[in-house]
C-alpha positions as CSV (number, residue, x, y, z in Angstrom):
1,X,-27.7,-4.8,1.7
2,X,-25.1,-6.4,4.4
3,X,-25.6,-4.0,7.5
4,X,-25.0,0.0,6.3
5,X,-22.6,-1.3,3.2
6,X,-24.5,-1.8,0.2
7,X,-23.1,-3.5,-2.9
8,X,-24.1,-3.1,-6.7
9,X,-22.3,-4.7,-9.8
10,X,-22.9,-3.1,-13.2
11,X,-24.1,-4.9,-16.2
12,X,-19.8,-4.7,-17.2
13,X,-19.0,-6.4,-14.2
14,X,-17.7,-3.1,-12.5
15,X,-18.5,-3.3,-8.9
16,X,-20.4,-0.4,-6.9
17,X,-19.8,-0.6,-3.0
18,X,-21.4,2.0,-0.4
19,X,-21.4,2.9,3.3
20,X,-23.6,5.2,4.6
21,X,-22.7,7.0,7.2
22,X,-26.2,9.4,8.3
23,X,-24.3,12.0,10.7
24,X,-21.1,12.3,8.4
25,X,-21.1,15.8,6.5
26,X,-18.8,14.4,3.6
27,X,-18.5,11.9,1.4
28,X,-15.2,10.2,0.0
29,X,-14.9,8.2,-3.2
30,X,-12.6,6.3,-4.7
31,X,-12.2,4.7,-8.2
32,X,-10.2,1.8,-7.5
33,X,-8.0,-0.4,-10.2
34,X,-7.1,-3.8,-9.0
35,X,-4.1,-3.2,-11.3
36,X,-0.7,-1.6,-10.1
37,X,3.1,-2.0,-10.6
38,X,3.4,-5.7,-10.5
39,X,1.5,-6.1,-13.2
40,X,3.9,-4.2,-15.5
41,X,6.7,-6.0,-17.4
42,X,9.9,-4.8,-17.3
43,X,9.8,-2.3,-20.2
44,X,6.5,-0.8,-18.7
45,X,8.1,-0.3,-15.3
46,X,6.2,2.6,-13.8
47,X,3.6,2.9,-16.7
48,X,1.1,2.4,-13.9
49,X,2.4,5.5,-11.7
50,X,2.4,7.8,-15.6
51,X,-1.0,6.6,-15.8
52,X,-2.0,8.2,-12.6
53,X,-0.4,11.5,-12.7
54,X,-1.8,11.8,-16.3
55,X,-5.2,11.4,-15.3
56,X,-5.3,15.2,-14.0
57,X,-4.2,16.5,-17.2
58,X,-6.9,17.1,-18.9
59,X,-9.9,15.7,-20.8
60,X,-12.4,16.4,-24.1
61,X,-14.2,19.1,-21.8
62,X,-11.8,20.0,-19.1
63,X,-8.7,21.6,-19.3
64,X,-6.0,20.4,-16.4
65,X,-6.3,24.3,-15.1
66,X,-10.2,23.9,-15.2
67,X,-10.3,20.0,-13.4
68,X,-8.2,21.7,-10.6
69,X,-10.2,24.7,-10.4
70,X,-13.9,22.7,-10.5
71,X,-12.5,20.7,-7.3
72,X,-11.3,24.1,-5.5
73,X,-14.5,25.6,-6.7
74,X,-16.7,22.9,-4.3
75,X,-13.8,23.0,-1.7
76,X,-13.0,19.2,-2.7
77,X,-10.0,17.1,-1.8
78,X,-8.5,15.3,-4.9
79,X,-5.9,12.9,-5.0
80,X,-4.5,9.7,-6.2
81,X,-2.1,6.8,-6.2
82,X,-0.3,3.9,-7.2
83,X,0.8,1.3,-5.5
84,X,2.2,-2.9,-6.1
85,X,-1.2,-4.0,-6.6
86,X,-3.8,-1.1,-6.8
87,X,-4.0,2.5,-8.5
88,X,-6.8,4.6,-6.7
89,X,-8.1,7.8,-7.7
90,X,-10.5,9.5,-4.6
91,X,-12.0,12.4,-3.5
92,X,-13.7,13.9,-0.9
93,X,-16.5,16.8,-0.4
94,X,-19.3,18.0,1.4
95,X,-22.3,15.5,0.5
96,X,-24.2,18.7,-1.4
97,X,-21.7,18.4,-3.8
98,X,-22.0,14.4,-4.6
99,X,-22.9,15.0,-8.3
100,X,-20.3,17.4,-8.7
101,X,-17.5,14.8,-7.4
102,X,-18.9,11.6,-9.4
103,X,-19.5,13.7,-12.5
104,X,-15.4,15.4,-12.0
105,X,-14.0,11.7,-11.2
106,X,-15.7,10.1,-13.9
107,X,-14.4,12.6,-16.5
108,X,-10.8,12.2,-15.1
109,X,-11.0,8.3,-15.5
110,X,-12.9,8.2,-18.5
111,X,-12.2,11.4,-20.7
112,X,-7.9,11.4,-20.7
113,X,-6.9,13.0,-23.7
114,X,-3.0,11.8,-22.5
115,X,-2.0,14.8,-24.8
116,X,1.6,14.6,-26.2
117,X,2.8,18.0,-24.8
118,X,1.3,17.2,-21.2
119,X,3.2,13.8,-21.7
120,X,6.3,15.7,-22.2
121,X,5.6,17.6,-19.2
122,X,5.0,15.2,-16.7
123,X,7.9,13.2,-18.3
124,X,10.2,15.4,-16.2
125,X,7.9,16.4,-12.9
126,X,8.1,12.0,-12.8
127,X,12.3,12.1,-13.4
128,X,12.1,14.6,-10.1
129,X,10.2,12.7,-8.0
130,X,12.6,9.6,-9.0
131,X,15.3,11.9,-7.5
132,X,13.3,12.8,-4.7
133,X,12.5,9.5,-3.9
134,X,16.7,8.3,-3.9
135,X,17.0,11.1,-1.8
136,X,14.8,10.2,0.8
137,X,16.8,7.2,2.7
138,X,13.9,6.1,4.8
139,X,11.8,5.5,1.9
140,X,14.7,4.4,-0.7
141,X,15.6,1.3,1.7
142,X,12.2,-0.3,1.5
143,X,12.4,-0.1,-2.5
144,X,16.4,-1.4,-2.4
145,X,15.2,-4.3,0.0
146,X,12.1,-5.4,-2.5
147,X,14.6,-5.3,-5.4
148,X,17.0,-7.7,-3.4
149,X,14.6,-10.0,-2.3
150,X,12.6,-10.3,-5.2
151,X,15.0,-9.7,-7.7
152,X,13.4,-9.5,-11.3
153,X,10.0,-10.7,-10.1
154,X,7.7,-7.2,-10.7
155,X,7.1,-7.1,-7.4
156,X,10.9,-5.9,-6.3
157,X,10.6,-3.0,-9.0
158,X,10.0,0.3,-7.4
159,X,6.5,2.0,-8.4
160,X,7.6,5.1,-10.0
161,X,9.8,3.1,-12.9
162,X,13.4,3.9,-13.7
163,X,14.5,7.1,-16.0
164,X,15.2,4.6,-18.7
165,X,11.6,3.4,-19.3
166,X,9.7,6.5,-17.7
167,X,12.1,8.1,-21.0
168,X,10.4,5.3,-23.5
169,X,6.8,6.3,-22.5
170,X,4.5,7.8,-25.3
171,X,0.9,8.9,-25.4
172,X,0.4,5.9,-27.7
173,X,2.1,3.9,-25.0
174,X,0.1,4.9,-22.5
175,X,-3.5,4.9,-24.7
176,X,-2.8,0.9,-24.9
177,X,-1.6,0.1,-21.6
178,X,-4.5,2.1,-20.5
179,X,-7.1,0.2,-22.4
180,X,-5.6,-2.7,-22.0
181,X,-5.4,-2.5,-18.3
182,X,-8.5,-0.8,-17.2
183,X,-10.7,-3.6,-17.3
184,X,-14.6,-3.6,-15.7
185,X,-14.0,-6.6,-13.9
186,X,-10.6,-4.9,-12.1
187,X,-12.9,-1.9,-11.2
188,X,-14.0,-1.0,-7.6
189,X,-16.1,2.2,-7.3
190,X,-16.4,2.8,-3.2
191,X,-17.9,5.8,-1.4
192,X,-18.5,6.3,2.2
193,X,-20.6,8.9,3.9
194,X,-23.9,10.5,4.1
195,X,-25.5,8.9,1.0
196,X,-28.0,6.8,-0.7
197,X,-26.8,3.6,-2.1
198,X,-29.5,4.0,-4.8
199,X,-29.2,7.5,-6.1
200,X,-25.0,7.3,-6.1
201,X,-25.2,3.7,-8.0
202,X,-27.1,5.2,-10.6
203,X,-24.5,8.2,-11.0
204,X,-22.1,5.8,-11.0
205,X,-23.8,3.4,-14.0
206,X,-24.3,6.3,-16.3
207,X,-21.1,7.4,-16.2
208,X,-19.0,3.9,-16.4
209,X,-21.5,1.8,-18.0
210,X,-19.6,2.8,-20.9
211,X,-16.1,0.8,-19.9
212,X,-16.0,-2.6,-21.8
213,X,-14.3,-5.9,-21.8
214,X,-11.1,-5.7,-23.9
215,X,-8.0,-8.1,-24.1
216,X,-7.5,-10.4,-21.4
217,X,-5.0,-9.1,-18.6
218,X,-1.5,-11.6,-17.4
219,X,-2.2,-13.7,-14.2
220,X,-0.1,-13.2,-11.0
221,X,2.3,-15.3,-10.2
222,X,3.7,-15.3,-6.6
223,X,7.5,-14.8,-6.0
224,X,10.1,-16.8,-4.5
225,X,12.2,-15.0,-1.3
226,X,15.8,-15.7,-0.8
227,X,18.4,-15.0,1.8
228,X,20.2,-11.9,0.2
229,X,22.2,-9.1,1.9
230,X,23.0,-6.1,0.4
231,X,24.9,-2.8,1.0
232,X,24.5,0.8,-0.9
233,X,27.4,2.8,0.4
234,X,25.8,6.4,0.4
235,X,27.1,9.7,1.9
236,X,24.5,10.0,4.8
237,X,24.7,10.7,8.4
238,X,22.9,7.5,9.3
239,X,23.0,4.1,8.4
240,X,19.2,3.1,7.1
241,X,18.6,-0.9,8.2
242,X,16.1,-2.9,6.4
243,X,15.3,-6.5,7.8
244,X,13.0,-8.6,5.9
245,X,11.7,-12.3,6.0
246,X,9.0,-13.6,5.0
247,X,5.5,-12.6,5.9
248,X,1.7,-13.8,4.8
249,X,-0.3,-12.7,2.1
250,X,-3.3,-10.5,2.4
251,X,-6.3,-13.2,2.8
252,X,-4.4,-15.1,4.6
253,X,-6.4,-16.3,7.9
254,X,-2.9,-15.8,10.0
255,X,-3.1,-12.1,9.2
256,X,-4.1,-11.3,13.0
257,X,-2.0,-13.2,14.7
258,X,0.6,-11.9,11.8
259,X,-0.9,-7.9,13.0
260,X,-0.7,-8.6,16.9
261,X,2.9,-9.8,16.4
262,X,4.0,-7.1,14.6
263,X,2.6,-4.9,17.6
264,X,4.4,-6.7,19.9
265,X,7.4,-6.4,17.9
266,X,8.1,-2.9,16.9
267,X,4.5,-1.5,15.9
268,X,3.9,1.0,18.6
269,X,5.7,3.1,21.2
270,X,5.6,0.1,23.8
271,X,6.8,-2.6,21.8
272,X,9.9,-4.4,22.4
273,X,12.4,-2.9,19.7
274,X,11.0,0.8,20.3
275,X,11.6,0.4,24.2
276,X,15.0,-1.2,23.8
277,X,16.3,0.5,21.2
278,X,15.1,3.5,21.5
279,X,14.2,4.3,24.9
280,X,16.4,2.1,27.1
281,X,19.7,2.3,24.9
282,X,19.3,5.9,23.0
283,X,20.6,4.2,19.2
284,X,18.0,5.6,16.9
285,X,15.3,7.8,16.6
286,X,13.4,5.9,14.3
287,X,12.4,2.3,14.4
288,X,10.0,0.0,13.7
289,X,8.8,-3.6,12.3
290,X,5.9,-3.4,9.6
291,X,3.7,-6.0,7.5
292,X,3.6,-5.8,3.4
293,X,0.5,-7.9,2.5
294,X,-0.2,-8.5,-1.3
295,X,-2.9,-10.9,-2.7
296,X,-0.8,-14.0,-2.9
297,X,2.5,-13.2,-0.8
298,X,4.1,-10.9,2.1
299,X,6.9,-9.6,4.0
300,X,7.5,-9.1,7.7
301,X,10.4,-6.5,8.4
302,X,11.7,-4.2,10.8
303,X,13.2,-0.5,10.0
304,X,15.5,1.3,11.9
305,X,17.9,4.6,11.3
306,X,21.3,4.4,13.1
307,X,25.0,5.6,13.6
308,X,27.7,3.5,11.6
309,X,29.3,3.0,14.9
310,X,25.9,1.3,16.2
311,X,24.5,-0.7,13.3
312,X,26.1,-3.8,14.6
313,X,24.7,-3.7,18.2
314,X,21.1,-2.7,16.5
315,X,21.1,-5.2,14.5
316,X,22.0,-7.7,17.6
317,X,19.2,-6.6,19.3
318,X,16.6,-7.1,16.5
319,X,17.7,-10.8,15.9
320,X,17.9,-11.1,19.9
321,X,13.8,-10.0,19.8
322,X,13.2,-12.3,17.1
323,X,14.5,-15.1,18.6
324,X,12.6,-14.3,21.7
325,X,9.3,-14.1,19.9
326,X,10.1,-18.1,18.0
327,X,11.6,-19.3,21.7
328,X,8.4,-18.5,24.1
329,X,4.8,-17.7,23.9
330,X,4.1,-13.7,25.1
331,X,3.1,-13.0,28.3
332,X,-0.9,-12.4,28.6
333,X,-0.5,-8.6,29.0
334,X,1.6,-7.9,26.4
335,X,-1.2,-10.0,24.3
336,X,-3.8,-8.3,25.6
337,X,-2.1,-4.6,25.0
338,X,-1.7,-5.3,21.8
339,X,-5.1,-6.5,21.2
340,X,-6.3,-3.3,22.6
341,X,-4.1,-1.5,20.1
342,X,-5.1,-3.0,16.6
343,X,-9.1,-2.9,18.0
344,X,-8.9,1.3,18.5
345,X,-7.2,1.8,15.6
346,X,-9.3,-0.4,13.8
347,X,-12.6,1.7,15.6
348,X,-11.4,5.0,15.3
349,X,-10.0,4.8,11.8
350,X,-13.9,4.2,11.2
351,X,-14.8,7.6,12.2
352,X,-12.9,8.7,8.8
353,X,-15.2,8.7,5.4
354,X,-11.7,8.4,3.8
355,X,-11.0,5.3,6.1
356,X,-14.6,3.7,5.4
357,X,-13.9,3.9,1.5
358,X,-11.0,2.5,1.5
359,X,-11.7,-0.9,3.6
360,X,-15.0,-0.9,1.4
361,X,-12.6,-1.4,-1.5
362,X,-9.6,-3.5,0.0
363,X,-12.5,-5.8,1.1
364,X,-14.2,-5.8,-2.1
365,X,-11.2,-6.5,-4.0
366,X,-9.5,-9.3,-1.5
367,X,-12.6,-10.7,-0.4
368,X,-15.9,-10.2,-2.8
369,X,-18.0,-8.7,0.3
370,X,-17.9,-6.4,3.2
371,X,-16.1,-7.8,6.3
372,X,-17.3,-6.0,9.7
373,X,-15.7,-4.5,12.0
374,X,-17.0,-6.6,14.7
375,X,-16.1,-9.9,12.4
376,X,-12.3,-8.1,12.7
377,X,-12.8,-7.5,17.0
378,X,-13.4,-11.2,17.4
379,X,-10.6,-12.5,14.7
380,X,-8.6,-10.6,17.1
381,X,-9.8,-11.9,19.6
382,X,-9.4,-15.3,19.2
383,X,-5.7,-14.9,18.4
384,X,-3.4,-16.9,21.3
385,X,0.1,-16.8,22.4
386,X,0.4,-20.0,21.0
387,X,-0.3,-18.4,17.6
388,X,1.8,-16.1,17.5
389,X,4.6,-18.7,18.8
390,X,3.7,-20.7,15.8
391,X,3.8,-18.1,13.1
392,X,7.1,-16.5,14.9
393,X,8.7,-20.3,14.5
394,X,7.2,-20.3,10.8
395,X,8.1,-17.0,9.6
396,X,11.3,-16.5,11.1
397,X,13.8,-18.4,9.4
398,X,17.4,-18.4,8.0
399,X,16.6,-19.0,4.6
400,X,14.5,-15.8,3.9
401,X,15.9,-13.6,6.5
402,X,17.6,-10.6,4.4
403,X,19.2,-7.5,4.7
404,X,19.7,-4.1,3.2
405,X,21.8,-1.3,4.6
406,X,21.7,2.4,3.0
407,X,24.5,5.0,3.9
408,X,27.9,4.9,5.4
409,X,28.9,1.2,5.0
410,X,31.6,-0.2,3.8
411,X,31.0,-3.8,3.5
412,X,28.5,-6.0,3.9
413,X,30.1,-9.3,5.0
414,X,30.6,-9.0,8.7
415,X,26.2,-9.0,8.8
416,X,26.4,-12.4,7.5
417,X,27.4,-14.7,10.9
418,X,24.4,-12.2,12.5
419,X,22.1,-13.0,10.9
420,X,20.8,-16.1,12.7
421,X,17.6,-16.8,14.2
């Protein structure tokens, strides 16, 4: 027991973490896989993402009709994704119906028939949703900057796969990957809510008790980051701008200073790039910086949605706020606003069962334990000007600063002079 969290490993090395939370109605589960789309090679390129969407289709006792209708039946929430590193699959009900969740998630993960005609099926719901996702310009940038930067490493392949090897999937295909894949030891079972740590372990072990140690799974391997700018001419109304460099990975002890900098930057209404791009000069509607943390690498970018006519001047101003954050320490009340920020997000994402379960598992996973909330205040805490002046000076740099521009451009070489910091 460390605090309310409470932590139990089955005899197969799966790993059983709990929060209870006494006035909370609901509880929210999640079967977590330490296993996502970097850990596919280039032929099985979105074989994680299949995997997920086939989960709902049905099972030795439960039709997909019937899974669907046994969550509506209790009112449940179901869901599940993929993502570089992790494939989730969670729920959430009222706590009276606890046995009803563990017993419908169980089945799901467990019980897959991954029927050839369902196969079929989804085949083509997953070619939509590749359209959908090139049609979506805000989210299409991101995936067209993580293939430029990291090139062929699996990390720059986007999550759903490509038509060509979502095409090649069978239910054979899947069955291996599957088996191969899901291993105990990659296994995170977290709940959050009004529980007992006791009682839900024990659901928990009868069900997935039965998972066992197959074939041995590839290592990570962490990917280089080059200088690379790249331009997808698109018919669009707006020019989508991705900036990247490099960032720091997800254990790393500069993640806070990393978080408060990326406040500072363009994380919140108030930052510099929302006030001056936004507010003061009226060029976009949408923009802001963000953090990708994986286990053993990251990136630090900024976003931003423009006219052709104003790319270049946006772009000026993002290097010119760059530059500012490598040339001087921030001021103490810019520090201590941000501070302010990450600590009430951090404290009222807490009051969600949904939010509980999933730092139970990203903890779990990254670090082996529960890390409190109050151990996060006083990491934030402790973060200086200085720091962030440091990790501006280290982070910032020429070599891995890269580019990717979605939409009405014609060329990409007039970026290049830019792009100095």
């Amino acid at each position: 027991m460390i605090g309310d969290c409470s932590k139990t490993v089955l005899d197969n090395g799966i790993r059983v973490v709990t929060r209870k939370i006494p006035h909370a109605r609901s509880i929210a589960m999640g079967v977590w896989v330490n296993i996502g789309a970097r850990d596919e090679s280039p032929e099985e390129s979105g074989l994680s993402h299949f995997i997920e969407h086939m989960i709902f289709k049905g099972t030795e006792k439960r039709s997909a009709i019937e899974i669907a209708k046994d969550f509506d039946a209790i009112g449940g929430q179901c869901n599940a994704f993929t993502a570089k590193e992790n494939t989730c699959y969670h729920a959430k009900v009222l706590d009276i119906y606890t046995n009803t969740m563990v017993d419908l998630l169980s089945d799901i993960f467990l019980n897959s028939l991954f029927d050839t005609e369902e196969v079929e099926r989804e085949r083509q719901v997953i070619f939509q949703e590749i359209k959908m996702l090139e049609d979506t310009p805000d989210e299409y940038v991101h995936v067209l900057l993580a293939q430029a930067v990291w090139r062929d490493h699996p990390l720059g392949r986007s999550i759903v796969g490509t038509p060509e090897t979502v095409a090649g999937f069978s239910s054979a295909i899947i069955k291996e990957y599957f088996s191969r894949a899901y291993q105990p030891g990659r296994i995170v079972i977290a709940a959050a809510g009004n529980l007992e740590h006791e009682t839900f372990a024990e659901l928990t072990t009868r069900s997935f008790e039965v998972v066992s140690n197959k074939n041995s799974f590839p290592e990570r391997t962490p990917p280089a980051m080059d200088r690379v700018i790249t331009a997808h001419p698109k018919i669009l109304e707006q020019v989508h701008v991705c900036l990247g460099t490099r960032g720091v990975h997800a254990t790393d002890p500069r993640r806070y200073p990393c978080s408060i900098m990326n406040v500072i930057l363009g994380g919140n209404m108030s930052s510099r790039l929302f006030q001056e791009i936004r507010e003061r000069r009226g060029l976009a509607y949408a923009v802001y910086s963000f953090l990708s943390l994986y286990s053993d690498t990251g990136m630090s970018g900024v976003y931003v949605a423009t006219e052709k006519s104003d790319t270049q001047e946006v772009l000026e101003i993002i290097i010119k706020e760059m530059k500012q954050l490598k040339g001087k320490p921030v001021d103490g009340s810019e520090l201590r606003n941000a501070k302010e920020y990450l600590k009430s997000g951090l404290y009222l994402g807490a009051e969600s069962t949904e939010n509980q379960m999933t730092r139970l598992a990203h903890n779990e996973i990254h670090f082996g334990r529960n890390v409190p909330l109050k151990e996060v205040e006083d990491k934030i805490e402790k973060v200086t000007a200085e720091d962030i002046l440091e990790l501006a000076r280290d982070l910032f740099q020429n070599e891995s600063l890269s580019l990717t521009l979605l939409g009405p451009v014609d060329e990409k070489g007039l970026y290049e002079e830019m792009l100095t910091l």
